[in-house]
N, C-alpha and C positions, 0 to 999 in steps of 0.2 A: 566752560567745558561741558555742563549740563546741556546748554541749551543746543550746541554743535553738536552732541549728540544724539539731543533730539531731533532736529535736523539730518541726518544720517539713518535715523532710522524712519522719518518722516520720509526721504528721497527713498528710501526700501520697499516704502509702501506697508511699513507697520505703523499701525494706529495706533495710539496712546494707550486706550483702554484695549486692544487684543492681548489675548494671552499666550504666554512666552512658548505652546503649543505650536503657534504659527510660523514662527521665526523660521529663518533660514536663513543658518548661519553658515553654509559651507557652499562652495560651487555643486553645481548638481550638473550630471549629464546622462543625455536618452540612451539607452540600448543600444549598442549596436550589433546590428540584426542582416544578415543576407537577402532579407523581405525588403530591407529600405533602401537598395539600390536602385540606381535610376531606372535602369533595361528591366526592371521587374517583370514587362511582362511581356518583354521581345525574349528574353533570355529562353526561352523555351522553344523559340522557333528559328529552323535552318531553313534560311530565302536558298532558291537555285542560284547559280553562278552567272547566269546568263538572263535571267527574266523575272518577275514579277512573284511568279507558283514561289509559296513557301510550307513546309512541313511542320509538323511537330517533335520536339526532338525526338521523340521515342519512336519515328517515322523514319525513322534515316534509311534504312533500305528504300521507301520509298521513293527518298530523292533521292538515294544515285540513280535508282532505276528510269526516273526522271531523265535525269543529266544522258544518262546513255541513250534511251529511245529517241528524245529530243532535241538532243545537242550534241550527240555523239560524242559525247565526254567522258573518258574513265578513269578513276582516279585509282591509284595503285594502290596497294597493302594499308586502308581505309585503317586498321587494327592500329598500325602502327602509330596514329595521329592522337596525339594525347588529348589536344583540345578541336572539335572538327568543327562548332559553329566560330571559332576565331582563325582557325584554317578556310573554313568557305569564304569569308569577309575579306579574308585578306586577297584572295584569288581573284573575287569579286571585283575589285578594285584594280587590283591590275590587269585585267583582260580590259578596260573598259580604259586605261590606259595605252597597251598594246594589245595587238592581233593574239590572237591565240597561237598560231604558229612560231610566233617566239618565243613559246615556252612549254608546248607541248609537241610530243614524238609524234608522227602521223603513220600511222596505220591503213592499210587499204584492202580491204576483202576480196579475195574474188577476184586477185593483179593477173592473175590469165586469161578471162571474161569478159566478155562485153563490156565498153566503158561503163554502160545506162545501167550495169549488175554490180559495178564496182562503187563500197559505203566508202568514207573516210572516216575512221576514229581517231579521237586526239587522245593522249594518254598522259596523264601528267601523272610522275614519280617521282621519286628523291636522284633518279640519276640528273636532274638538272639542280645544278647546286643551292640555286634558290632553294628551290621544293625544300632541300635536305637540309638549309639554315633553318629555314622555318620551321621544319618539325622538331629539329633539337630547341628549340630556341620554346616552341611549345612544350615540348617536356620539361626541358629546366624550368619555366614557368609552373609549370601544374606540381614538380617536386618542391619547388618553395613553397605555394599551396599547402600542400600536403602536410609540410614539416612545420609549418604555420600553424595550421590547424593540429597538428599532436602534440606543437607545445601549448597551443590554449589548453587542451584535453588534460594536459599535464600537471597544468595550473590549477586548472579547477575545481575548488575546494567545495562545488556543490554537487558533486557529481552523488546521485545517488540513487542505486540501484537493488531488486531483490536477486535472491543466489535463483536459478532455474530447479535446483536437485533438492532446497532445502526450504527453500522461500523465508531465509533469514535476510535482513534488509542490513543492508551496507552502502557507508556516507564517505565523504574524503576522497580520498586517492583514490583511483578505478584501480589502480594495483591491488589495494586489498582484497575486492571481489573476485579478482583474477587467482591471487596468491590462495583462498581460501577453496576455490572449484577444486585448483590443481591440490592442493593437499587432502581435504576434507571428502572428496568426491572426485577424484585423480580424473579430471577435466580437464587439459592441458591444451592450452591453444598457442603456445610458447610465451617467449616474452612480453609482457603486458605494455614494456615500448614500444616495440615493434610494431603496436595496433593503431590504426585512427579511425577518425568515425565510432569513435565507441561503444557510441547508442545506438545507432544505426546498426552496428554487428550484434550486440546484444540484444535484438527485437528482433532479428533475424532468425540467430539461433532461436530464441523464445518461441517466435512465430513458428518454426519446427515443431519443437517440443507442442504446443501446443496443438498442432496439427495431428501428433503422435506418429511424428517420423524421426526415423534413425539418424541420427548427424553424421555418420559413417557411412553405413550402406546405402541410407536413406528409402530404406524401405516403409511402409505405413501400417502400423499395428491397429488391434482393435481397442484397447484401453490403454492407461499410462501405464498401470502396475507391469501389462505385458512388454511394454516399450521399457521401461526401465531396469526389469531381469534381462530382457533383451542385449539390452547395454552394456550390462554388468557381464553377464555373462560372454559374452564375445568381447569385451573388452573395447568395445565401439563407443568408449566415452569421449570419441574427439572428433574432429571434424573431416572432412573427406577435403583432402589436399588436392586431388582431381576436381574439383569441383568453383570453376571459374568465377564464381558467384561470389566469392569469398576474398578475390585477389585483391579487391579496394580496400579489403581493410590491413593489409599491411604493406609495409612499406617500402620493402625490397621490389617489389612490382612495380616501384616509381623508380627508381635506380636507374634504368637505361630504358635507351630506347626502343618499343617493341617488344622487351624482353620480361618476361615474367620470373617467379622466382625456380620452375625449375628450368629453365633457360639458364640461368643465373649461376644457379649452384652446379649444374652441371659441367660450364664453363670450370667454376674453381677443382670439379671432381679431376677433370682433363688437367688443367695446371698442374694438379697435386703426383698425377698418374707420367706427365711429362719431364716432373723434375728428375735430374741426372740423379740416379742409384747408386753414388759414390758413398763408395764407406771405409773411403782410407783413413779418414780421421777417426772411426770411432776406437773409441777408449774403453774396454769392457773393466770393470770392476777385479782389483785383482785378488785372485783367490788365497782362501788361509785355510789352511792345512792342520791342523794341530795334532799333536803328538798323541799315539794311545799309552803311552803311561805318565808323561808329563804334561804341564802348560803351556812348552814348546811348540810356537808356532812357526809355518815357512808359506814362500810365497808360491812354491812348485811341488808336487810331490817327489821329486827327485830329491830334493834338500832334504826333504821329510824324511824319505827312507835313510841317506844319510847319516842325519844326528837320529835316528831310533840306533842304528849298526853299532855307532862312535860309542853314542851315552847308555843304552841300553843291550847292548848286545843281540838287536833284533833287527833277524835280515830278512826283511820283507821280500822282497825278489826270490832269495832262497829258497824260504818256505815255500812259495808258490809253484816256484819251479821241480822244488821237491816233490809235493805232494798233490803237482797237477791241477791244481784249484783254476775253478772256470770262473767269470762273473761272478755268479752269485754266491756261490762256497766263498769267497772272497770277501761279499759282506756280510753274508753269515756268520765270518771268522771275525771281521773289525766289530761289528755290534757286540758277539759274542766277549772280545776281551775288553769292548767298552764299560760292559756292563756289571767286568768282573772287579775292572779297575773299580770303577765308581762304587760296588759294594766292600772295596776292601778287602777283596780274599783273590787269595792265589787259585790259578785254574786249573791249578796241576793236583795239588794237593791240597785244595780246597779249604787252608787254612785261615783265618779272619785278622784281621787288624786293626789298628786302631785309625791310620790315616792311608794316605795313597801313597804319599812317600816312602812307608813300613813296606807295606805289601811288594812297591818295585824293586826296596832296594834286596827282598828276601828272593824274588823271584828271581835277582839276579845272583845273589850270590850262591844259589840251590840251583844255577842252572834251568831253573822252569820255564824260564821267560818264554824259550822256544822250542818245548812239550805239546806239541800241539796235533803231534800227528795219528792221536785218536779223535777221530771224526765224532765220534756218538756224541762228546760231550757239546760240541756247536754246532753240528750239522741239523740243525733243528729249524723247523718253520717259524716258530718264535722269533729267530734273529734275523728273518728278511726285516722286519721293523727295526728303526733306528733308535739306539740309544739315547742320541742327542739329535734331533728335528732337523738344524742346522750344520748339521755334520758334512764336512764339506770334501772329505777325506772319499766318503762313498762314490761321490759325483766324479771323481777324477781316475776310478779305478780304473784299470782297463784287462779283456779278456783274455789270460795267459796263453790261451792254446792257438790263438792268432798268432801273437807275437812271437810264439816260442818255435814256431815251425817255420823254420827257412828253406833255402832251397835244396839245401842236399837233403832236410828231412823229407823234402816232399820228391825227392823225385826218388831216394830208397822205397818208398811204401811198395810194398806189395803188390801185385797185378795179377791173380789169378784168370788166365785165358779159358775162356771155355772150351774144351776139347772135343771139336766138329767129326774125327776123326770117324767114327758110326754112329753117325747121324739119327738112323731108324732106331736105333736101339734108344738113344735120347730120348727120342717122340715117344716108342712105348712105355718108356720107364717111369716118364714127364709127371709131376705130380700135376701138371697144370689138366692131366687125362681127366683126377677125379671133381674138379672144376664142371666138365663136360659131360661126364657120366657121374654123379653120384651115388650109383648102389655097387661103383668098381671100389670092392675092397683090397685093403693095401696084404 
């Protein structure tokens, strides 16, 4: 067994005498890196549709401009194309397969004009279904991408970055960095999921700051101290959501196609704005009422007044009606006997007791209970505040002098006509004369 495993480890390519330093004992594998793909260094250039010319990708207007002056090609809402050098390739291939009239709309300038005045443009768009497979077909590719790339980001236990506002250095989760700006330095760029390219957005923003520009306004200060009061003070600790520059790093701007995130949200704002405004099912909370001299609770205030009449001998409606009470005389009055209850003294005769139950049951048997038609002792600013916070008796009151005037009171009132009958004599007499003339003494 010795010697087989000398052998095993001879077939390793470990030497007898190496030290146990060299060994390797476990499979080992290379990086994998975006550098070591094949197209490394096509990947950067978009060939024409038609010929030979090719750009560099950050040239792109160059090649449409190409495509149009030279080939009379134009290709529609370019924005829309998630991936454009695997949209040129694939176009590529098919023109050279078929005519281009098979797949593009032809256009012709100048159809009133001289033939020899008259271009043809080919246009190729998403109304041709091809076109429109292919571009969704290209976004759901780039959203895999995408989601791909956030959960490595996710996984990434070397992620390790310094804060911008504090230059405290954070390892592990990029959540942390995120969780500590938003807290520590109210830096809020939303949910720390929601973001990819991590490093990429964080050297961006940096590259800012370092520039001593605003991530808001983005204006360009003279020192940091200035750019950071700046900040603070305007509240400009975030990013400018206008600002297109930003939309790769999160992830709702891979969602659909074309559509960025306030495209997005707007859509759901219209959903929200279009749902039906039915509110026959709602159920509000049903109200408690509670009694001013007992723990007698109801679900209406009618029950309320009620069992006060029955068990207390206090007719609510009465009084009011008696003594004319508007709104707020009203909860002047409930706070007032709230408060007289709860100290245990009669509010007639201002006598003390030991519980609440003493005090109602004397109020009631002295008649007091419903003594109430000297105002001085409630009518006071003190009892617009409530006795109990949650007193739910106040909220239900409603204004006697509304209710209590029907139609025959309202149509008895009073009607003094003004009497036209010597007019001129009015006018002299008018007090509105000394309005006009101020030194006419009366």
């Amino acid at each position: 067994m010795i010697r087989e495993g000398g052998d095993v480890m001879a077939a390793m390519g470990i030497a007898a005498g190496e030290g146990k330093k060299d060994w390797i004992l476990e499979p080992l594998s290379l990086p994998e890196s975006p550098c070591c793909n094949s197209d490394e260094l096509t990947s950067l250039i978009l060939p024409c549709i038609f010929c030979e010319v090719s750009y560099p990708a950050e040239d792109q207007q160059n090649l449409l401009r190409h495509m149009i002056v030279e080939h009379k090609l134009v290709i529609a809402d370019v924005k829309l194309i998630a991936d454009f050098k695997r949209y040129i390739l694939y176009w590529k291939k098919r023109f050279i397969e078929q005519p281009v009239t098979d797949f593009c709309t032809v256009i012709r300038t100048n159809a009133q004009g001289p033939e020899e005045n008259q271009v043809e443009y080919y246009l190729l768009c998403d109304v041709l279904p091809e076109d429109r497979v292919l571009r969704e077909q290209l976004q759901q590719k780039r959203l895999e991408e995408v989601l791909e790339q956030q959960q490595q980001e996710r996984n990434d236990s070397n992620f390790a970055h310094i804060c911008m506002f504090c230059s405290e250095e954070f390892a592990g989760n990029r959540a942390i960095l995120f969780n500590h700006m938003a807290k520590d330095h109210s830096f809020n760029v939303g949910l720390p999921d929601n973001i990819v390219y991590c490093n990429e957005f964080l050297d961006l923003v940096q590259k800012k700051m370092d520039n001593l520009q605003c991530l808001y306004c983005e204006k360009t200060f003279r020192d940091k101290n200035t750019l950071k009061d700046h900040m603070r003070k305007k509240q400009h600790r975030r990013i400018n959501a206008k600002n297109h520059e930003y939309d790769k790093f999160y992830t709702i701007n891979y969602l659909e196609l074309g559509k960025n995130w306030e495209e997005v949200q707007s859509e759901d704002d219209r959903e929200m704005i279009e749902q039906d405004d039915d509110w026959s099912d709602w159920q509000d909370h049903p109200v408690c009422v509670v009694c001013l001299f007992c723990e007698k609770a109801k679900d209406t205030t009618e029950k309320l007044e009620i069992h006060m009449k029955v068990a207390h001998q206090f007719d609510f409606p009465k009084l009011k009606s008696k003594m004319g009470l508007n709104f707020y005389q009203q909860v002047k009055l409930v706070n007032f006997i709230r408060r007289e209850i709860h100290q245990c003294r009669c509010n007639k005769c201002g006598e003390a007791f030991s519980s609440k139950a003493d005090v109602v049951s004397h109020m009631t048997e002295t008649n007091h209970i419903m003594s109430m038609l000297d105002k001085s002792a409630w009518d006071q600013p003190q009892y617009y505040f409530p006795t109990y916070e949650n007193d739910a008796l106040l909220c239900s009151l409603s204004d006697w002098e509304s209710e209590s005037m029907d139609d025959n009171q309202a149509t008895n009132v009073p009607v003094i006509a003004e009497d036209i009958s010597n007019l001129q004599a009015l006018k002299k007499n008018s007090i509105l004369n000394c309005l006009h003339n101020p030194d006419t003494k009366n």
